[in-house]
C-alpha positions, -999 to 999 in steps of 0.1 A, spaced: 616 208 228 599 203 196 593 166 187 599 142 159 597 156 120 589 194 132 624 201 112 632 203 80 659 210 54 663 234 24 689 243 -2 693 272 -17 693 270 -57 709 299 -73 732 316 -50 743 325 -18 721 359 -17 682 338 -27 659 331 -1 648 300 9 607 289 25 610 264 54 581 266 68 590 243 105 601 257 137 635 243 133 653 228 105 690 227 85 696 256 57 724 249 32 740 272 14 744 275 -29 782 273 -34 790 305 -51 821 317 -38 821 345 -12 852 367 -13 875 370 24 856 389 47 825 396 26 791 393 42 757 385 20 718 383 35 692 362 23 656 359 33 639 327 48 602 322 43 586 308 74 551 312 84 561 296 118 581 329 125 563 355 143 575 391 152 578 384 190 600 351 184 639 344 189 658 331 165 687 309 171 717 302 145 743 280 143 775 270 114 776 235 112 810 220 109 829 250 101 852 279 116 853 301 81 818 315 83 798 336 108 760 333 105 739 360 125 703 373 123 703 400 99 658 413 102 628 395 112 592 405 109 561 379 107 566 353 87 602 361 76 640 363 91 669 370 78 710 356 78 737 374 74 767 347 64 801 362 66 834 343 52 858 350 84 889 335 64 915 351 45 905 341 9 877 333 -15 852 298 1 829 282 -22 814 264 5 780 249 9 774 261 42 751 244 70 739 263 94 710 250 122 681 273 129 657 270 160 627 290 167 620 303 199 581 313 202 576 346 225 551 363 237 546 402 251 520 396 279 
């Protein structure tokens, strides 16, 4: 596992579609609170020079059954989510979601 302060936290300033740079191998992503309609998705970019192209990246919503976050790309130094609202109206939400990086290798 990774040890103490390899985390770290970012929020997103303008809205739910800017990228964020969290450069740590795991850390907490929050969300701007623009609204996102029912059953609209949006992508945004995270920065990370501890990303690499052979790496896994895990996801998970924090504290909420509305949303769906998935990997949407990844190349070196970058990944992206895809946040979908899952309910039946508008959310302005700040979302959480947890991020983990898994460090692969080909040979």
């Amino acid at each position: 596992g990774y040890g103490t302060w390899s985390g770290g936290t970012v929020t997103q300033a303008t809205n739910k579609t800017t990228a964020v740079t969290l450069n740590k191998p795991c850390g907490r992503i929050t969300t701007h609170t623009a609204a996102l309609a029912a059953g609209a998705s949006v992508l945004f970019a995270v920065n990370n020079t501890v990303f690499g192209e052979n790496d896994l990246l895990i996801l998970s919503p924090v504290g909420s059954i509305n949303y769906r976050v998935e990997p949407a790309f990844s190349s070196s130094g970058q990944f992206g989510i895809r946040l979908t609202n899952l309910s039946a109206g508008s959310l302005s939400d700040a979302v959480v979601i947890n991020f983990t990086i898994l460090k692969g290798a080909v040979a």
